[in-house]
Structures are given as structure tokens and as C-alpha cells.
C-alpha positions in Angstrom: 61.0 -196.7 -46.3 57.0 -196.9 -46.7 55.5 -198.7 -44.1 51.8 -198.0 -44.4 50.9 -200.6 -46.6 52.1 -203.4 -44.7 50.1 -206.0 -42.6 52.5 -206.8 -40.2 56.1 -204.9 -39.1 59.6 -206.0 -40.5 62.0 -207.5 -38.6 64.0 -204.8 -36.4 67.6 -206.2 -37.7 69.2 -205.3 -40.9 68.0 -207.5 -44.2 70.4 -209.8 -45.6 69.4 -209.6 -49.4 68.8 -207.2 -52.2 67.0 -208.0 -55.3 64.8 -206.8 -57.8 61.8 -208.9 -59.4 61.1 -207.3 -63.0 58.8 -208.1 -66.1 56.2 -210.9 -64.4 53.8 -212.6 -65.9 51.7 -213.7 -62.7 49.3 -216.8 -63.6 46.8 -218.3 -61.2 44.4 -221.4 -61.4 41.8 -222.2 -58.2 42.9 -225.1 -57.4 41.5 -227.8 -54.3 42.9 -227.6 -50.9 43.0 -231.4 -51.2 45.4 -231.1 -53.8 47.8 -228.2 -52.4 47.8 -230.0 -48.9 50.4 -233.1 -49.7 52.7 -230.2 -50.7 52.7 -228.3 -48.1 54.4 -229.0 -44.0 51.5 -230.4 -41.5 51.6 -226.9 -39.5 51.3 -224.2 -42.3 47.1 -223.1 -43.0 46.2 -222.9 -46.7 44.9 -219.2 -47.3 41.7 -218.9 -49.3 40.0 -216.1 -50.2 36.2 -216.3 -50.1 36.8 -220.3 -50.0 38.9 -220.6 -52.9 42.4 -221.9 -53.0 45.1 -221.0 -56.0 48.3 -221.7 -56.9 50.2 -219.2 -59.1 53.6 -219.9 -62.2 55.3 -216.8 -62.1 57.7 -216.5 -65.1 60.2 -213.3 -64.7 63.7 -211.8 -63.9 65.5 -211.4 -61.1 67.8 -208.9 -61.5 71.1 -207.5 -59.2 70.6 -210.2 -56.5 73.5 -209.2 -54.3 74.3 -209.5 -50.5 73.4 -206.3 -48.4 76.5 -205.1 -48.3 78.0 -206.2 -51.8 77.3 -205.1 -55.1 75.5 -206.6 -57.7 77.9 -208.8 -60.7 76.0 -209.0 -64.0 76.2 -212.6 -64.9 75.6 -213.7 -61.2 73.2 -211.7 -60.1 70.9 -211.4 -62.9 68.7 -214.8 -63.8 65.0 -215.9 -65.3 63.2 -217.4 -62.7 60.0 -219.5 -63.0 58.3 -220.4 -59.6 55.0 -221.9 -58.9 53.3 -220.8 -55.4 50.9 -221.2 -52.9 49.3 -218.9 -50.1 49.5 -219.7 -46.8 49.4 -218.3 -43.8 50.5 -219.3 -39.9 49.9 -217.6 -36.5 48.6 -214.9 -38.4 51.0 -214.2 -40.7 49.7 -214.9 -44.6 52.5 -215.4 -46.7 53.7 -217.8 -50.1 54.9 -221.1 -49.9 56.6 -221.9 -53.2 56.4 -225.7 -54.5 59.2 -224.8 -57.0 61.8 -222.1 -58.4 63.3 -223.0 -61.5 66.2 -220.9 -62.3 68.9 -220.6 -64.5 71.5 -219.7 -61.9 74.0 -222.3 -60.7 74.8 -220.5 -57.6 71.6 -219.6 -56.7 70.4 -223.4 -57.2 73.1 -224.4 -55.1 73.2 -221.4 -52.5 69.5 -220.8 -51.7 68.2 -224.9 -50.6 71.8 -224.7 -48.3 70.3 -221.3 -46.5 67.0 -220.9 -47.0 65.5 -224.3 -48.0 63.8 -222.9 -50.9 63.3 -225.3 -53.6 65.2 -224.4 -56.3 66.0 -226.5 -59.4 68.7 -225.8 -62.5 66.7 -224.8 -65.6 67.7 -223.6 -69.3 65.5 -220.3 -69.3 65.2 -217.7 -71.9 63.4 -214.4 -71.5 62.9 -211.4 -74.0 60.7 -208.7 -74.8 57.6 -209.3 -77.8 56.9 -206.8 -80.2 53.5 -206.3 -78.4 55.7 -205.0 -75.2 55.2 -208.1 -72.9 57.5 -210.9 -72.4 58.4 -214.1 -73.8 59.4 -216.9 -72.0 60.9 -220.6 -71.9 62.1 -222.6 -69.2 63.0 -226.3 -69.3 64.3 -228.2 -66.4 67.5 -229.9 -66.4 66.8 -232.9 -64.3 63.4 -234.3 -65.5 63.1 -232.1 -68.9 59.4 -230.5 -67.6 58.8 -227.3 -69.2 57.1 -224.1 -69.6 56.7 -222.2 -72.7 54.7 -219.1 -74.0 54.5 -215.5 -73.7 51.8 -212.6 -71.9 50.3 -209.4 -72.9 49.3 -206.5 -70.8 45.8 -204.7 -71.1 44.5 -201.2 -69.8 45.6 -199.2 -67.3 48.5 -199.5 -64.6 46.6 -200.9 -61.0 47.1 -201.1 -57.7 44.9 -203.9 -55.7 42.2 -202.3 -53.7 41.5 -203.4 -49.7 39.8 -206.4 -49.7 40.3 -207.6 -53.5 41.6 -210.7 -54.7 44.5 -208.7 -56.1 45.6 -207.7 -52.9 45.2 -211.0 -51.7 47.5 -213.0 -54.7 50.1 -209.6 -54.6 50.5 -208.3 -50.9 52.1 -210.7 -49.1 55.4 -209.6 -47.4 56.7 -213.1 -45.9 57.9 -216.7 -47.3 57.6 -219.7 -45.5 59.6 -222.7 -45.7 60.3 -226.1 -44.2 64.0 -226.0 -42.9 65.9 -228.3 -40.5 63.0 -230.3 -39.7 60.8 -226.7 -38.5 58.4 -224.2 -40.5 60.3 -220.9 -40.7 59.6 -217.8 -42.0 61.5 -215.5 -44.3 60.4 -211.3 -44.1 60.1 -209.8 -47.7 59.4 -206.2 -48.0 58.7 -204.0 -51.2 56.3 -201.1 -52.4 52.8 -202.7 -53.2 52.3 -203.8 -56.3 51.5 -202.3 -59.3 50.1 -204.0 -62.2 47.8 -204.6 -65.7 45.1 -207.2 -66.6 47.2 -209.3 -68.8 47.0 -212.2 -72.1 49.2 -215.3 -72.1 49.4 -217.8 -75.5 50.2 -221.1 -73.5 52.1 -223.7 -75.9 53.3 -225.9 -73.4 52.9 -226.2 -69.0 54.6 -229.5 -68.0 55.8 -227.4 -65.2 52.3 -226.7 -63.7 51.1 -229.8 -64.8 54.0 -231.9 -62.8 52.7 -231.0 -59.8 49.2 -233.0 -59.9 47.2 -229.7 -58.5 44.0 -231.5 -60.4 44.5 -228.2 -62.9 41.6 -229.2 -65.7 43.5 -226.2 -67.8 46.7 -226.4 -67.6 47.2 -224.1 -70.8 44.4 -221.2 -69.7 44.6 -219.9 -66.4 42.0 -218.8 -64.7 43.4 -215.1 -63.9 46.5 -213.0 -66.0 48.4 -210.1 -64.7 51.9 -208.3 -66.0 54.1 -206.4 -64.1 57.6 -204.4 -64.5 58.4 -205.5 -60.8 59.6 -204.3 -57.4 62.7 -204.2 -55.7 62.9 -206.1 -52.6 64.9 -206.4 -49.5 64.9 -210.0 -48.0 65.4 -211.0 -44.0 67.3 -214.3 -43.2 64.7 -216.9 -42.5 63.8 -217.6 -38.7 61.8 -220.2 -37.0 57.9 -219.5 -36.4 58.2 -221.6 -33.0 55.1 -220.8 -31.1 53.6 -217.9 -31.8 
């Protein structure tokens, strides 16, 4: 397993989850600290690079999300997932902090808030391929109805982020934080770094985003695009940050 890329060591036990994130369509927005900071738990440290905060909608698929030691089934473990995230960082350690993953995955809805305290929400999703070779994608949430609706193009050459880039600073992050049983914990994600293209997206409709009152001026042009066919990823089981 490569280890020279990463900014801190994993954990020394054996992951818990496998999973593979394929065909993203990463969109950010700078966004004010003053509006990420009601979202986020008292003792997690918004990450900016060069003073600027963001906040990222991620439509993609996860695919053969499976235990460690089981293997993937088709129409569980494979899912379109839309999640909006954050960057923070604590003791240290810069990771994501995600505001929402909408999925459409009834076990994973249920499953993931139980173990891990992520946010996950039930969403109708569809996902396919444009004749252009990016992705199109629709998500609307079951709950409230707030949607997300549109599709991305890729541009020029395949990219890696270069040390000290805004790239590396949106892609390389190998932890997850989350607020769980009344304590911050952290949850260790590792994968290859990141490759990736420039990328288009047509906008038609970002309740989603929007929801989240991130004082986002354009909710339908973000300010950076990239595409990506995706990693695979071994997940850790989340422990507490206690102090560090």
C-alpha cells in the first residue's frame, strides 16, 4: 500500500470498510467562515487556504461498499451519492466534515447515522453517462423534496494536484470528522491521491446547496469544476479525537 503521499500515518488496526468512489463531479463555492461555522461542532477549526473558506456538492457513485471481510452485493452495495462538504481540521489533522450525504441507499441511510454519525438522508438519485463522456445526474430528497440537477464535462489533460495547490488542498484529505455521542471523532480514509481534469457543469436546479444558507450568491455556477473516474478507499471505524 503507498504511503508517501500521505500527511499523517493510518491507523495500525485493520480497516473496517471497502468502497470505491467513481465518476465525481467535484463542485466548490468560497464561501464565509460565518456561514460554515453554525454547521459545524464548537471544537473542529475551519481550514482555509490562503484565507478562503469552501464548501464542495459532490455528485457520484459509490460502488461495491462491502464490510472488510464480505463481498460486495450489487444492489446493496452500489448507490449515487450526493454530499456537500466542508474542510476542517483539528489537532492537526485537516480533514472533511460533511453537512449532508444524500443517497439512494436504504441501508446505508439507516446503517451509517447508527455507526458513524454521518448525516445521511434517503434520496431518489439517478446517474448516467452523456454523450460528451461525463456524467449526468439528479438527486431529490425524500423528506423535504430539495434537489440537485445537471450534468459536468471534463477538459484537458488527466492531473494530479501539485504541493501546495489548491487542488491538493480540496482533494488530499485522508480523515472525516464527525460529531458522535456527544464528542468530535475522527474517521481514517485512505486512497491513492487523486487524479483528475478541469471540468464544465450546466446547473438547472441546486436546492440542495442552496438549503444550507452558506450565503452562496451563485448557486447555479460554482466557482471551481473538476471530474474524476474515482479511487478506491479503505475506511477505519471512527474514534474519538479526545485530547490530542
Amino acid at each position: 500500500m503507498r504511503t508517501d503521499h500521505l500527511p499523517f500515518p493510518m491507523p495500525e488496526r485493520k480497516h473496517s470498510l471497502n468502497q470505491n468512489w467513481k465518476s465525481l463531479t467535484f463542485m466548490h463555492w468560497e464561501v464565509s467562515p460565518d456561514f460554515l461555522r453554525k454547521h459545524l461542532p464548537d471544537d473542529l477549526e475551519i481550514d482555509l487556504f490562503e484565507g478562503k473558506a469552501y464548501v464542495g456538492t459532490i455528485p457520484f457513485r459509490m460502488e461495491k461498499v462491502r464490510p472488510r471481510f464480505l463481498p460486495s452485493i450489487s444492489f446493496i452495495s452500489n448507490f449515487p451519492e450526493f454530499n456537500i462538504r466542508t474542510y476542517v481540521k483539528k489537532n492537526g489533522k485537516s480533514g472533511v466534515f460533511f453537512l449532508t450525504l444524500d443517497a439512494q441507499s436504504h441501508i446505508t441511510c439507516y446503517y451509517a447515522p447508527l455507526a458513524y454519525s454521518l448525516p445521511y438522508r434517503y434520496a431518489k438519485c439517478k446517474f448516467e453517462t452523456n454523450e460528451k463522456g461525463g456524467f449526468i445526474w439528479q438527486s431529490k430528497r425524500k423528506e423535504d423534496g430539495v434537489s440537485l440537477k445537471g450534468q459536468s464535462y471534463s477538459n484537458g489533460p488527466i492531473l494530479q494536484a501539485e504541493k501546495g495547490s489548491l487542488e491538493e488542498f480540496l482533494f488530499e484529505r485522508y480523515c472525516l470528522y464527525v460529531y458522535h455521542e456527544g464528542k468530535t471523532c475522527r474517521a481514517y480514509t485512505y486512497h491513492e491521491p487523486w487524479k483528475f481534469r478541469v471540468g464544465e457543469v450546466e446547473i438547472i436546479e441546486n436546492t440542495l446547496t442552496e438549503s444550507y444558507d452558506l450565503g452562496i450568491k451563485r448557486i447555479l455556477k460554482p466557482d471551481l469544476v473538476h471530474v474524476s473516474e474515482g479511487v478506491e478507499v479503505l475506511t477505519w471505524d471512527i474514534e474519538s479525537t479526545g485530547d490530542e
